[in-house]
BAMARZA-38825 format. One record per residue (C-alpha): residue number from 1; y, x, z; residue in three letters. Coordinates in pm, 1 decimal. Layout:
<pts>
+------+----------+----------+----------+------+
: resi :        Y :        X :        Z : resn :
+------+----------+----------+----------+------+
:  NUM :        Y :        X :        Z :  Ala :
...
+------+----------+----------+----------+------+
</pts>
This chain:
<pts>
+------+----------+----------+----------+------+
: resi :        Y :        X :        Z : resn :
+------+----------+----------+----------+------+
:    1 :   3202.3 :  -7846.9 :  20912.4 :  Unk :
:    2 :   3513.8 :  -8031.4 :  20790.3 :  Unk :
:    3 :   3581.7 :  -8226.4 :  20466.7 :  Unk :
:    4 :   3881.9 :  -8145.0 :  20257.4 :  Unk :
:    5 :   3997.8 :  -8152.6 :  19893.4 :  Unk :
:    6 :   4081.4 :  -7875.4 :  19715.6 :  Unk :
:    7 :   4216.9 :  -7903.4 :  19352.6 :  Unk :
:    8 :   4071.6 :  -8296.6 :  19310.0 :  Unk :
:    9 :   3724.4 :  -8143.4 :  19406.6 :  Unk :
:   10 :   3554.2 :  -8243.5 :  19788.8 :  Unk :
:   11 :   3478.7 :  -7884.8 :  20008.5 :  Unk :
:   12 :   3320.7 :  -7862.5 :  20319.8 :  Unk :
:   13 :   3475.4 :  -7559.6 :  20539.0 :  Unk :
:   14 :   3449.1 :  -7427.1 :  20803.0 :  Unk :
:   15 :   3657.8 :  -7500.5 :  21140.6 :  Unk :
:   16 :   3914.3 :  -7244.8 :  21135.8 :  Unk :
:   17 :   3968.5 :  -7237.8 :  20782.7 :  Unk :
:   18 :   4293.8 :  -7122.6 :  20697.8 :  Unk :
:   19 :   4528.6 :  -7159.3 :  20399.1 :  Unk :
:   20 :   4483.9 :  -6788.2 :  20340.1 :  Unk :
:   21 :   4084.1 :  -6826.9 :  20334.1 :  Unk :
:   22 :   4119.3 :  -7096.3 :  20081.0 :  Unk :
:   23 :   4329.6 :  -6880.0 :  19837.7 :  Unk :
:   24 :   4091.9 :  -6547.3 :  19852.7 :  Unk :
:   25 :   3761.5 :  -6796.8 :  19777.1 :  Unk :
:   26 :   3956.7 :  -6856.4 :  19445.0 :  Unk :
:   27 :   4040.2 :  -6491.0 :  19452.9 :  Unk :
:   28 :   4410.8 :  -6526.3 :  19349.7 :  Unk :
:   29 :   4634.6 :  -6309.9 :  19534.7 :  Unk :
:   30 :   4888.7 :  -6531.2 :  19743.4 :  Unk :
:   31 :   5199.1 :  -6351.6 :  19529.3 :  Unk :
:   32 :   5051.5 :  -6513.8 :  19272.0 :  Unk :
:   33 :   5035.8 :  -6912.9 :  19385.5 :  Unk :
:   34 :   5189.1 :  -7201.5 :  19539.2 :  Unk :
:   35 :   4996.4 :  -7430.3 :  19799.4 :  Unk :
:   36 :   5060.4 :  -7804.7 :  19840.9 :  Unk :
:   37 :   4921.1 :  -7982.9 :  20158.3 :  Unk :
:   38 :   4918.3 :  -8385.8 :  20196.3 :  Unk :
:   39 :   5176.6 :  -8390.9 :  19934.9 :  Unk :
:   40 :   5399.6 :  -8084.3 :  20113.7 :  Unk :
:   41 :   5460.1 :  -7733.9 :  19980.2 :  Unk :
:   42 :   5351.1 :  -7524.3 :  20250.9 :  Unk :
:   43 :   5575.5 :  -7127.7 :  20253.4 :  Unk :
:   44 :   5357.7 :  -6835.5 :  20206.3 :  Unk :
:   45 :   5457.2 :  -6745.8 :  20544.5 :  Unk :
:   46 :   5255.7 :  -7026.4 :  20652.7 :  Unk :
:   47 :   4921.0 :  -6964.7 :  20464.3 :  Unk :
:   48 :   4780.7 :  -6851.0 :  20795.1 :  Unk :
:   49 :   4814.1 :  -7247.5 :  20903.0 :  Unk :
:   50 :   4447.4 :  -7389.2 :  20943.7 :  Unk :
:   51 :   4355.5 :  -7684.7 :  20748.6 :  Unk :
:   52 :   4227.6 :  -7971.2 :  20915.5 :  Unk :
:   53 :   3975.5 :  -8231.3 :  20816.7 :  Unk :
:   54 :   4077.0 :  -8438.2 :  20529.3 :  Unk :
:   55 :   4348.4 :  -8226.2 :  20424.4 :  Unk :
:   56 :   4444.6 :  -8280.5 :  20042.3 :  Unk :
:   57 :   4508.4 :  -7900.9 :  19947.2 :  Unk :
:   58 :   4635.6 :  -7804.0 :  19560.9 :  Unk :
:   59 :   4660.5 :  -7424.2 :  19497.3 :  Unk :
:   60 :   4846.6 :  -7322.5 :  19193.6 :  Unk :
:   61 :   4829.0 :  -7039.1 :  18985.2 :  Unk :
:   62 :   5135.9 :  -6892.0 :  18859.5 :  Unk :
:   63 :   5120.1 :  -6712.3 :  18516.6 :  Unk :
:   64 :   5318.2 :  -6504.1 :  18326.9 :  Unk :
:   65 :   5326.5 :  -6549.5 :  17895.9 :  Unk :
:   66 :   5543.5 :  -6654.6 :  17680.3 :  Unk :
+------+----------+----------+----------+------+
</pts>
C-alpha cells in the first residue's frame, strides 16, 4: 500500500494504481475530467501513468449548465 492525496483527502492504493483507476473509483468518465498531479496537468493520454507514493492528485469534474 501507498499513501496519496486525492481531492485534499489521504487514500491508501494499491501499487500499480493508475490515473485511470483513480478516475473510475469516482466513477466519472475520463471525457468528462481533468487530472492535476504535484501541481501538473497530466493529458488524458497519460491517465494510464501510475501514481506513486505521495502523489498530490486533483480530479475535476467538468459540467455542463448554464
Amino acid at each position: 500500500m501507498m499513501k496519496i492525496t486525492v481531492n485534499g483527502k489521504e487514500w491508501n492504493a494499491l501499487a500499480g494504481t493508475t490515473i485511470a483507476d483513480l478516475i473510475g473509483r469516482f466513477k466519472i468518465s475520463p471525457r468528462a475530467c481533468a487530472v492535476e498531479i504535484n501541481g501538473k496537468i497530466i493529458k488524458r493520454e497519460k491517465f494510464t501513468s501510475l501514481v506513486k507514493e505521495g502523489d498530490v492528485v486533483e480530479i475535476i469534474r467538468m459540467m455542463g449548465g448554464g
